[in-house]
Every structure is written in C-alpha cells, then in structure tokens.
C-alpha positions in Angstrom: 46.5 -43.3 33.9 49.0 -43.8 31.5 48.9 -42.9 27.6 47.9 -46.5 26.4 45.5 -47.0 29.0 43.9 -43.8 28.3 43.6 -44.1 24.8 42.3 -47.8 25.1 39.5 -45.8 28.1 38.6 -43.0 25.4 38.5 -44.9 22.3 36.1 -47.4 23.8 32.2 -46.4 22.5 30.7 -49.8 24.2 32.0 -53.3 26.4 33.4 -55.3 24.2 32.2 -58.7 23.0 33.9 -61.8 23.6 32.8 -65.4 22.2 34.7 -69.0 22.6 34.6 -70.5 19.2 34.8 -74.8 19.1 34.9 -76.1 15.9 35.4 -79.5 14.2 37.5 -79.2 10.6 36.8 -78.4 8.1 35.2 -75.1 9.5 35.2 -71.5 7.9 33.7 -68.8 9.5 33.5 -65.4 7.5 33.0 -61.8 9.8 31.4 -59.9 7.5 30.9 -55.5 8.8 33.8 -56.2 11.2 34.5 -54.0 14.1 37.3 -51.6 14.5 39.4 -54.3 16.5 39.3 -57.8 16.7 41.4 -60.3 19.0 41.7 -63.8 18.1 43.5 -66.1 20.1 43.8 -69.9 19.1 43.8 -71.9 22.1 44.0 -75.8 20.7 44.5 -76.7 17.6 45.5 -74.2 14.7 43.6 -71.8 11.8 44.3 -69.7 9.0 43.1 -65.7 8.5 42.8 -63.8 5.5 41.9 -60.4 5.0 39.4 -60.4 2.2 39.5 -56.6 1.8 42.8 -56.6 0.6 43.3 -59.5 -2.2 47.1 -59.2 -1.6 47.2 -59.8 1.7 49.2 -62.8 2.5 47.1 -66.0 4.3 48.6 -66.0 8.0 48.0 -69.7 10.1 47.8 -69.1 14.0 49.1 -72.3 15.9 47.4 -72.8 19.7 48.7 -69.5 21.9 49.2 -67.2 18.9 47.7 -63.8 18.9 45.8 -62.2 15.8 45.3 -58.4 16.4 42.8 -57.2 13.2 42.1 -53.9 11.9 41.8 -51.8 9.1 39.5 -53.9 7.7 35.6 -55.0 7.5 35.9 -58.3 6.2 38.4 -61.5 7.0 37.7 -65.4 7.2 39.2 -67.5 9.7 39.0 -71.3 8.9 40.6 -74.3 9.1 41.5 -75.9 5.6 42.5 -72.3 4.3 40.7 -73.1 0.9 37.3 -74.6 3.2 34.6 -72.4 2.0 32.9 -70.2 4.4 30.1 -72.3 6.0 29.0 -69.6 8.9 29.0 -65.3 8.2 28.9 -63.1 11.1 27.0 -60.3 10.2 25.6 -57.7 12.2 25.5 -59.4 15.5 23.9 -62.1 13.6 25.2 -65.8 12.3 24.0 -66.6 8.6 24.1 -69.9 7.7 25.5 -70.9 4.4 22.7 -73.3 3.1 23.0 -74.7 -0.6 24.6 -71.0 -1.4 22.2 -69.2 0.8 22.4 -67.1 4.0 20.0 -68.3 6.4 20.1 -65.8 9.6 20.2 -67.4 13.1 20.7 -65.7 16.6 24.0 -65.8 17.4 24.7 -68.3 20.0 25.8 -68.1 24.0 29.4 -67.3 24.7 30.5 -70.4 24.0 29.5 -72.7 20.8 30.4 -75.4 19.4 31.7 -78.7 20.5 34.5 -79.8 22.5 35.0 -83.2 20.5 38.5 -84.7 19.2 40.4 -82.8 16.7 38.5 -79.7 17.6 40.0 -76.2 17.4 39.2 -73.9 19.8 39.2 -70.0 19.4 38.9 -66.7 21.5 37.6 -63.7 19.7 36.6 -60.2 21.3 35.7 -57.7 19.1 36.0 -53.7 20.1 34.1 -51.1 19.0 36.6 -47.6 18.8 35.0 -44.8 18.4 36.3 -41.1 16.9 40.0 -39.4 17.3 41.1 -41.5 19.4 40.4 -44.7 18.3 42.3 -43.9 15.0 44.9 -43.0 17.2 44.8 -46.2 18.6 44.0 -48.2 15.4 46.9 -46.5 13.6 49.4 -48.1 15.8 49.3 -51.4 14.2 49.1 -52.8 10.7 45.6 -54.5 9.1 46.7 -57.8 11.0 49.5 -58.3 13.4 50.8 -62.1 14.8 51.7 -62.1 18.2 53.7 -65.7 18.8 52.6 -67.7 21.7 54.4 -66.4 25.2 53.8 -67.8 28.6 52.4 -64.4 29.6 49.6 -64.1 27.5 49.4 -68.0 27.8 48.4 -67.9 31.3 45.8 -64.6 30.6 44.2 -66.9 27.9 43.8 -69.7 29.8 41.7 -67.6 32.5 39.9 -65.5 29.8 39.3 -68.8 28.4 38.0 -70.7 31.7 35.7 -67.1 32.4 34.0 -66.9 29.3 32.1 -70.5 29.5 30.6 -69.0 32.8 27.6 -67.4 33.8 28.0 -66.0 36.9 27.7 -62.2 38.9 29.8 -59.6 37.0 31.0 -61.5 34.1 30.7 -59.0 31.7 32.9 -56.4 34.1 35.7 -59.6 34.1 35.8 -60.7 30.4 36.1 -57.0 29.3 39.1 -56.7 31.8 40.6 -59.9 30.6 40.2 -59.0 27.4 41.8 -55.4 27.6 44.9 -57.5 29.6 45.5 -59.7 26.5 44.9 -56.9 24.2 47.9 -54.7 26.0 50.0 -57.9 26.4 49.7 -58.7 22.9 50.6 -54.9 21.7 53.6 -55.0 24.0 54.8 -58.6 22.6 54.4 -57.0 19.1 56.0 -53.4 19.7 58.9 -55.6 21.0 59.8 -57.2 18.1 63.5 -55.9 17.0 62.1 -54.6 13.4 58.7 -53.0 15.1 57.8 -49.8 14.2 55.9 -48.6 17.5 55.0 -44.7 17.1 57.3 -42.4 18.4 55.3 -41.3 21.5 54.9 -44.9 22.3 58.9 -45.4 22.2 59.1 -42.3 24.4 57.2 -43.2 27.3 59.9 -45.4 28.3 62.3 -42.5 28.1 63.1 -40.8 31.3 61.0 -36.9 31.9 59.9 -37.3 28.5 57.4 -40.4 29.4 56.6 -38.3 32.8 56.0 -35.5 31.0 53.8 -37.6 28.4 51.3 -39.0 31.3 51.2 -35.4 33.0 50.0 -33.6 29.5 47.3 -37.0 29.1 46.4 -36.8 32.5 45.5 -32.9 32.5 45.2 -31.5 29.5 43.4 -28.7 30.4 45.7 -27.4 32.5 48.1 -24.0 30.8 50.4 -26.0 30.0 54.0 -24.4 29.3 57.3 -25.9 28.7 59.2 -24.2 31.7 56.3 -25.4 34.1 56.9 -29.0 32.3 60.4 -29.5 32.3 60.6 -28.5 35.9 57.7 -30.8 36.6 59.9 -33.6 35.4 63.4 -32.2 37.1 65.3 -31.2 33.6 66.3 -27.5 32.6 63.7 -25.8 30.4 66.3 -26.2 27.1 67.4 -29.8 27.8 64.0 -30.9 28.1 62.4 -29.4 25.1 65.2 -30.9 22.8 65.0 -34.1 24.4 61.0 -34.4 23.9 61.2 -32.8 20.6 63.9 -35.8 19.3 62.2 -38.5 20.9 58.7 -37.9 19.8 59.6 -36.3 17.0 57.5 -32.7 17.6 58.1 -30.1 20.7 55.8 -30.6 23.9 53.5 -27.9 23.3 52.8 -29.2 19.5 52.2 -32.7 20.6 49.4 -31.1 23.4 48.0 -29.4 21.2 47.5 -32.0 18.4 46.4 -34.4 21.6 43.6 -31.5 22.7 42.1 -31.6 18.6 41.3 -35.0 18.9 39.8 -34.9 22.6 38.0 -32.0 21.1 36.7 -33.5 17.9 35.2 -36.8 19.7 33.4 -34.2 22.4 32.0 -32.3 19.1 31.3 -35.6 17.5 29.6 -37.3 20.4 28.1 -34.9 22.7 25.9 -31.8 22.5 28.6 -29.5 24.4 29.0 -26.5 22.7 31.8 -25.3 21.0 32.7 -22.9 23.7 32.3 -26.0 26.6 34.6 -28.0 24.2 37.2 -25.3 23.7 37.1 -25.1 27.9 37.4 -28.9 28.3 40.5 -28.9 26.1 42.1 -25.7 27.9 41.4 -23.1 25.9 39.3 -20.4 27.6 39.2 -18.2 24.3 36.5 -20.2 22.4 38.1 -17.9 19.1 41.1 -19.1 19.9 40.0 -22.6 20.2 38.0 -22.3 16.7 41.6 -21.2 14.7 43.6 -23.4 16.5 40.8 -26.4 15.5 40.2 -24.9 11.9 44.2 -24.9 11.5 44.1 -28.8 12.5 40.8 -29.6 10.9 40.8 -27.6 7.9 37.2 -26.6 9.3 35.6 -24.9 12.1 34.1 -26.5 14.9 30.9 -25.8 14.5 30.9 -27.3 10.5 32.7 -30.2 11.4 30.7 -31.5 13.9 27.4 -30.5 11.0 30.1 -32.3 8.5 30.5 -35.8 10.6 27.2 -36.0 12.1 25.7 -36.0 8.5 28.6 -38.6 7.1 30.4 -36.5 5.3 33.9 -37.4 5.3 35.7 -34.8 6.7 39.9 -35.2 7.0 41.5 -35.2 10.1 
C-alpha cells in the first residue's frame, strides 16, 4: 500500500457519510461540530463557503465540478446568496430547522434530499471522521479549505458517486465510501499539482526514484530492524548516495523519518486500544519496551504510559 493510501486506511475511525444535497435558491445550510474532513462537490448550479471559525477567511463560490476539501475547522456555511441566512444547521447527525429564530431538530433525511426542480443546485458532501496521529498527519497536508477547479477526471468520478448515492441497493455503503475515497485522492492530487502548492516533503518524494521505494517499504513494514545499508540496497543505491538523497528530499535521514512515522502508529495504538505499552513498543519494532518508552518520551515529551492516562482523560497533550 502506498503512503497516502495508508494514511487515508489508518486515519479512518468510521465509513464515511455521504449525502446528495438539492436545493432551490435562496438556500443556506450551516454544519455546525463539523468533522475532521469534509468533501463538497457542486454538481449543477454554483454556491458559496465560508468558514465561520475564522472571521478572516475569505468567501470562496464553487461553480458545478469544483471541489471544496474542508478542515481545520468546526463550523462553515455553504449557501447560495452568500448573505442568505442559514435556514437549515447540521448538528450532530441531526438537521435543525431555523423557525422564526429557533432551531427545531428533525431527523436528517435519506441520502438524497431536496428537490430536483429548475434552477436547483445540486451538492455532494461526504464527511470523514480522522482519528489520532495519523489523521493530523493527514489533515495537516492541506489548508482550512482548498478549491479544486473542475477536471474531467474527477468529473466523470462525480457523476458516478453522484448516480450511486440516490440508490438503495446491496453494498452501497462498501461503493459510496470507495467513490468517495477516489474523489478525495483525485482532488488532493489536482491540488498538490498546482505550480505554487506546497505538498509536504515526503509527499514530493514519493515520486522520486529509491527514495519513494524506500518510503512504501518503511510504511509497509515498520516493524521490521530497519537500517540504512539494508534500505539503500533494498532500493539498488550505495549506502551514502542514498542516505543523502532521502535526507534532501524529505528533508530528515531515513531512520529519523521511521522513527517519527513509529510515534504516531504508536500513540493511536496507546490512544485506541488496550495493548500494553510493551505490545505497542513490539508493534512499532522496538523489542526493548525501555527503549521504546525514551524514544516515545523524547517525541512526546511524556511516557507512554501518562500519555495514553493524559489523552484518554482530555487533556491536551502536544505531539
């Protein structure tokens, strides 16, 4: 599996949830306790976003085929009329009703709602739940809300995402969740494109030859000892060459970047199972559990053992 795959697999703590939105202007929805990630997609007609965390942010309109990627935030509007005031908030898993300046809670509604009438706009959204190290790993890699332009790639993936989500059939859950993840990794390619992107460095070097080998072998086993001799042969370069040429592409040498990669796998395991420290420290390659604790207190700024007491009580403990 490669590196974005994986961390898309790992940072996943549920399916995610896709809806087809249909609505007649002026509409405004509000998404109130947003998730970690949102995709919108406008498929007719056009809308406006705004981030209402951040006061500053700049109003963004989506015409039909643009992408909206959204993090980094909990609340955003999308509407119409960007000055339309919200008439529905999503909350919860729940739609409130704006009545007469009260929130009247309803059941959301099927995957699709709305009306398909004239002048309609019609939306995609599918919201993702990331969970621990690895999600912020993921969620770091893009800004509170990134545009993706319309392409005919993504295009033709909306269209079926689009045509699957008003169905009820056998395995649709298994199908929009695949969809979904296709437009999600189209849309982060189309922006990581973009001649003044900014993609992270190890995201730059997996297109760089031995050092993106070398990349999917330390993601794909990182339990195994691990040294740079063993990897630079693994990926046909001399020991030196190979260790400078990782270390200037993504920016720190092989054995630093596996170990920082190991922390995080290590943290979620602490954070969302009831291994033991020990059993962590093994499923991370370390078979000295002491070793493991200096090498995660040195990262962490705490042992193992308090961190996962810290994060399961909601303390805020600093990566």
């Amino acid at each position: 599996m490669d590196v974005l795959s994986e961390l898309l697999h790992r940072a996943r703590a549920r399916n995610a949830e896709v809806r087809q939105l249909i609505q007649r202007p002026p509409w405004s929805m509000a998404f109130a306790g947003a998730p970690s990630l949102t995709v919108v997609a406008t498929l007719g007609g056009h809308a406006s976003v705004r981030l209402d965390d951040d006061p500053q942010a700049a109003l963004v309109r989506l015409s039909a085929g643009d992408i909206a990627l959204i993090s980094g935030t909990t609340r955003y509007t999308i509407a119409d009329p960007p000055d339309t005031p919200p008439q529905v908030v999503i909350r919860g898993g729940r739609k409130h009703v704006i009545d007469s300046g009260t929130a009247v809670p309803q059941n959301l509604a099927p995957r699709t709602y709305g009306d398909g009438l004239p002048g309609a706009t019609t939306l995609l959204r599918g919201a993702y739940e990331l969970r621990g190290d690895v999600g912020e790993r993921l969620l770091d890699m893009l800004p509170s809300l990134a545009i993706v332009p319309a392409g005919p790639r993504t295009r033709a993936v909306l269209d079926l995402l689009a045509a699957e989500v008003a169905r009820e059939e056998p395995g649709q859950d298994a199908i929009l969740n695949r969809l979904l993840d296709l437009v999600l990794v189209l849309a982060l390619r189309a922006w990581w494109a973009r001649p003044q992107a900014q993609p992270p460095s190890w995201y730059r070097a997996l297109a760089t030859p031995a050092v993106g080998e070398a990349l999917r072998l330390l993601h794909e086993d990182p339990a195994q000892r691990w040294t740079v001799a063993e990897l630079a042969a693994r990926v046909g370069q001399s020991r030196a060459t190979f260790a400078a040429r990782f270390t200037s592409v993504v920016g720190e040498p092989p054995l630093t970047y596996l170990t920082g990669w190991r922390m995080a796998l290590a943290a979620d395991l602490l954070r969302d199972t009831e291994e033991t420290v020990a059993a962590a420290a093994r499923a991370v390659g370390y078979e000295d559990a002491f070793a493991f604790s200096v090498a995660f207190k040195r990262a962490r700024g705490v042992s193992p053992s308090d961190w996962r007491r810290q994060v399961r009580s909601g303390w805020q403990v600093s990566p």
